[in-house]
N, C-alpha and C positions, 0 to 999 in steps of 0.2 A: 240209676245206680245207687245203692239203699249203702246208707251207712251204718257201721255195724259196731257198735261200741262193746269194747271189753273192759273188765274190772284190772287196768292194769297199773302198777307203780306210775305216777304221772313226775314225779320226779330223776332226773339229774346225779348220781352221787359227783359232786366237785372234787376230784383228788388234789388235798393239798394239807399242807401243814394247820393243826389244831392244839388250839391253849388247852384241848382236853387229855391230852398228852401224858400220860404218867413214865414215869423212868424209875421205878425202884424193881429194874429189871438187870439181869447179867447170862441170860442164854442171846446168841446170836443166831442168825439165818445166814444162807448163802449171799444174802446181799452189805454185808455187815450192818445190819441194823440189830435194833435189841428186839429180840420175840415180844409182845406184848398181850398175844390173846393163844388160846389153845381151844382145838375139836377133834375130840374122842368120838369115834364111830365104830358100834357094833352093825353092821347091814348084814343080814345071815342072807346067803346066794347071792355075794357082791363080789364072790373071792376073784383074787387079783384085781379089781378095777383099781379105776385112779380117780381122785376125788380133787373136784380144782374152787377153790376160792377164789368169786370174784365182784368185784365191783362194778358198778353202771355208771360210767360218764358220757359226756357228751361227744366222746368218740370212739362208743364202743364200750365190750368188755374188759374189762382190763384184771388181769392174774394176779392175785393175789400171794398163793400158797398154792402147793398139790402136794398129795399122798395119796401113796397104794397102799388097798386092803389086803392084807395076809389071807389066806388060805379059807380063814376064820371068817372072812369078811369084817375083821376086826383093825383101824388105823386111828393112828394120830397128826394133825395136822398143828405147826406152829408157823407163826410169821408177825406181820409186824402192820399193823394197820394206823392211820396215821389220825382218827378221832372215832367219833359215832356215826353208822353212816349206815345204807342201804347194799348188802351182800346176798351172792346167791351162792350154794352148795351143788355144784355139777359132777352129779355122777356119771360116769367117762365123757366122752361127745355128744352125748345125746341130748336133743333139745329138751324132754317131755322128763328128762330125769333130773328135775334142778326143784331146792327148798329156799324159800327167802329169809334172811336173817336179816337183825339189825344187833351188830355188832357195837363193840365199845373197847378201850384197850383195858385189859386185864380180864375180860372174859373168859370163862372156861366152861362150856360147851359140851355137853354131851348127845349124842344121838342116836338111840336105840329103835331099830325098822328092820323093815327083809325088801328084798328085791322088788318083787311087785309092789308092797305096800309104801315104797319111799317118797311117793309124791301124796298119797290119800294119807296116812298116818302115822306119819313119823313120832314119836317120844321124845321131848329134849326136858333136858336138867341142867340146875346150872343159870338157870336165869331168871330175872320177873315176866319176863315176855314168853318164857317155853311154853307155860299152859295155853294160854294165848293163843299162841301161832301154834301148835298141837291141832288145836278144836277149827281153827280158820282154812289150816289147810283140809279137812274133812267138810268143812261148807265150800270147800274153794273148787274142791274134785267134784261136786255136785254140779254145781251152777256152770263149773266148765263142760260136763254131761248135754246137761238142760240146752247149753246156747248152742252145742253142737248140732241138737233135732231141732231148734227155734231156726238154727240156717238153712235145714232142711224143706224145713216146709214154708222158707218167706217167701218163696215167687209164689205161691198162690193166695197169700195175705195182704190185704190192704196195708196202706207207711202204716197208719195210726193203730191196724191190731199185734202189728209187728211190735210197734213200741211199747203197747200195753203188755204183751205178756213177756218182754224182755223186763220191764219195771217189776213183774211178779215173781219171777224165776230169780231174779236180783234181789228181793226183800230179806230173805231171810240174811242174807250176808251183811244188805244196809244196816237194817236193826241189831244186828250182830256188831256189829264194826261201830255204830251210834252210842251203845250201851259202855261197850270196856274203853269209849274213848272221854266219853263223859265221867265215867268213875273214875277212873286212873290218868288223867291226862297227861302226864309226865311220863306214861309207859312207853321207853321204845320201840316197840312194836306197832304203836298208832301210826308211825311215818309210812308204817306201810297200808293199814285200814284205813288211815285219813282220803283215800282216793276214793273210798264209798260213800263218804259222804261230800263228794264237789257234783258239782254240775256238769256230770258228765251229757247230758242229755238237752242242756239250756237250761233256762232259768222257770221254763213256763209250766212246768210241774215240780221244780225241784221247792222243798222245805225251808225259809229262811229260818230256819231252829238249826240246822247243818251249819251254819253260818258260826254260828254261836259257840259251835262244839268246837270246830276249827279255830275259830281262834281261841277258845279255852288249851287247848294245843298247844298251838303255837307260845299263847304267853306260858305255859308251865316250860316248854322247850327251850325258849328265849333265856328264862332264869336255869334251868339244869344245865343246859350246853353251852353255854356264853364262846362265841369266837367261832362254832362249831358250823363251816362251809355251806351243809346240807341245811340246818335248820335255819340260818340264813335266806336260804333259795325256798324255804318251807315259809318263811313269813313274808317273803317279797308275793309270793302264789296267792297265798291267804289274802292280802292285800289287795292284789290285783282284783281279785272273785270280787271283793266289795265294794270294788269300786265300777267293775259291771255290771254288778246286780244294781246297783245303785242309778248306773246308765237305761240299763233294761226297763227300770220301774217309770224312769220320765219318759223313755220312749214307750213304752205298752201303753204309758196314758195317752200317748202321741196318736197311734196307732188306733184305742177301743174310738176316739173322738172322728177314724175314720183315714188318719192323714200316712202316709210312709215316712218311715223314722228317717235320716238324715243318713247317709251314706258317703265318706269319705274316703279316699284311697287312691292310690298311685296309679299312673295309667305306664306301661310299658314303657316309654321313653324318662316314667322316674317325675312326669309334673303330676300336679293333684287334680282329681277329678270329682266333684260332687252334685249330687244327684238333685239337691235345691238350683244346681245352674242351668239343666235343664227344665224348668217352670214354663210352664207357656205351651209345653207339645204333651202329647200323650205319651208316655214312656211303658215300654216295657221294659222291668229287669228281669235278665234272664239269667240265672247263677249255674254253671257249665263249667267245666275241667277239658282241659287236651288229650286226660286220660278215660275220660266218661263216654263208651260206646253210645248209649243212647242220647247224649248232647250232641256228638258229633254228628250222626243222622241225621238228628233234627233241624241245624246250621242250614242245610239249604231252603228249608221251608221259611226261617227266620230273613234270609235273604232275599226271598220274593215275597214276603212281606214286607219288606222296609224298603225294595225297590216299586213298590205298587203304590207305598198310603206316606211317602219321605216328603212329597213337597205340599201333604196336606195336614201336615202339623204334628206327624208320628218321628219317633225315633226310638232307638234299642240302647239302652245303657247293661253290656256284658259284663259279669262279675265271673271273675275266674277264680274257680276253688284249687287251684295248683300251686304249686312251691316251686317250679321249674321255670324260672323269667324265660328262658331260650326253646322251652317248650309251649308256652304258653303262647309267645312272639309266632312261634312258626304256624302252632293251631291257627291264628289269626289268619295269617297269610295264606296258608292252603287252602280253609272253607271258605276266601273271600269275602270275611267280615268286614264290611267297608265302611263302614259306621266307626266316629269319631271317638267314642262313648265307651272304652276300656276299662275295666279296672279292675286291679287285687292289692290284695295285704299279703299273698305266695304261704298263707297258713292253713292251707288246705282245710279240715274241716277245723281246726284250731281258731278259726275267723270268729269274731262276736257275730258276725252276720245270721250265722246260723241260728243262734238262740234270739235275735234282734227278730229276726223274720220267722222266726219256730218253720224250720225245714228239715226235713232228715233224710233226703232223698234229690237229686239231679238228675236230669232239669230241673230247673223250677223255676216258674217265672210269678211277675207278679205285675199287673197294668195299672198303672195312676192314671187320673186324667189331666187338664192343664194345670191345676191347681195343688196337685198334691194328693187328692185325694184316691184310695186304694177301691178300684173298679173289679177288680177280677182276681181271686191266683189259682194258681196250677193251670191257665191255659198253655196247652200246644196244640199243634197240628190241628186238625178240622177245627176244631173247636175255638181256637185262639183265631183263625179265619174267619170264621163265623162274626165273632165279638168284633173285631176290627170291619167286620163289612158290613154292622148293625151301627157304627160309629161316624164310620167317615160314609156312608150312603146313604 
């Protein structure tokens, strides 16, 4: 099952109260608060829709503001937002009709478009980020294009041409998104281009010059937005990256010298499981989800294998790519995985695993021998039979 990465916001908006707060305001909303930002929309063939403001947190969309377009396909929207943060523009219900903003309070917004063109190229005024975000979402409708035919045609692509020409289709936006974040770092509009330049893909072709620009970000954000929720959750992210990439680089040397990097993680009942405790047998790791058709298939063949070669020094340490503990428990129990040897982190492909062992696709197994050292990966079925009957015979 091929994982399929998209250019998407990778953060959070945190609704809550900010020291970026201005108050030299006297219009109110329905909620008694003070208005603090306004958007003016001309959309020509929008007439009557309803236009909704809203935020991303971690449970959901959350509403901001709405107004309906006149006739004219002409509205104005007021409300009251509570710092600088990550907002989207929905025009009516629909999924495919939404623009991304990075709002701030005193903002006044302009957005000149028509119907069809509201997601390919909208015009905004009114702010340092409109030009910006103008030209991105015109790279943004392409590359959404591009990955549409790259899904098209991945079952007949090898993992590794799949991900070269997803990196290709990708570039123009990278270096797009690398360029106005390096010149302008303080631009609000980066919070939302900062995600082209992370690891979306793992570490093992990603640029550590991205590194550098992120946290060029981050500290111009740190000094503009002081107290500000999102840019908070923007430098703990930044943070974290370099401190994996930093992990990555002793384990890949762990790894070119032959050895499997170290593997830590909760087994199902919540005790800890690592993959230096089994030393001494031949392991395979096999990395599989509850929701992965072609893992689940494969679970019986994994089963008479480890009932065949268990009391000649083999064993199965399963890593689950799921977020569902009660899902993952039952997977266990229906394919009668009867081996000891469990374990996740429930961060689906969110796991460092992934870019630790560079996988982009499950099953995926990978076979040590007693020592540590990495014998085989990508065996299953026939094949993985083979290697085990070339080992213990």
């Amino acid at each position: 099952m091929i994982k399929y990465f998209t250019a998407l916001i990778l953060f959070f908006f945190l609704i809550s109260c900010s020291d970026n707060s201005k108050e030299n305001h006297t219009e109110h909303n329905d909620n008694n608060l003070i208005n603090n930002f306004s958007i003016s929309g001309d959309i020509k063939g929008s007439n009557d829709s309803s236009f909704y403001l809203e935020a991303l947190s971690q449970n959901g969309k959350i509403e901001i503001s709405q107004s309906k377009a006149n006739k004219d396909g002409k509205f104005i929207m007021k409300g009251n937002i509570p710092g600088f943060g990550i907002y989207q523009l929905r025009m009516g219900k629909s999924s495919d009709k939404i623009i991304p903003l990075t709002l701030e309070p005193n903002d006044k917004i302009e957005i000149i478009s028509n119907y069809d063109d509201y997601t390919i190229n909208p015009k905004l005024f009114g702010s340092e980020w409109a030009q910006i975000m103008t030209k991105y979402m015109n790279l943004f409708y392409d590359f959404q294009k591009n990955q549409k035919e790259l899904i098209k045609m991945s079952k007949q692509m090898e993992n590794h041409e799949l991900q070269k020409r997803y990196i290709n289709i990708k570039k123009e936006l990278d270096d797009f998104a690398l360029f106005n974040m390096n010149n302008n770092p303080s631009n609000p509009f980066n919070i939302i281009l900062s995600s082209f330049a992370m690891p979306t893909m793992g570490f093992e072709n990603w640029n550590i010059k991205n590194l550098e620009v992120l946290k060029k970000v981050s500290n111009a954000y740190s000094s503009k937005y002081k107290g500000s929720p999102i840019v908070s959750e923007f430098e703990k992210q930044i943070n974290e990256i370099e401190l994996a990439y930093n992990n990555f680089k002793i384990n890949n040397d762990k790894k070119k010298r032959g050895y499997a990097p170290e593997i830590k993680l909760n087994k199902p009942d919540g005790s800890i499981i690592m993959l230096s405790e089994l030393k001494g047998n031949y392991v395979l790791i096999d990395f599989w989800a509850s929701w992965c058709g072609p893992c689940r298939r494969e679970n019986p063949n994994l089963v008479k294998l480890y009932n065949k070669y268990k009391n000649k020094g083999f064993t199965i340490f399963s890593i689950s790519l799921d977020k569902d503990l009660e899902a993952w428990k039952n997977a266990i129990e229906k394919d009668g995985l009867i081996w000891a040897n469990h374990g996740s982190d429930l961060k689906m492909w969110n796991t460092p695993l992934v870019s630790l062992y560079n996988f982009s696709s499950i099953p995926y197994t990978v076979l040590v021998d007693k020592n540590g050292m990495i014998l085989a990966t990508g065996l299953r079925g026939q094949k993985l039979e083979e290697k085990l009957n070339e080992i213990f015979n």
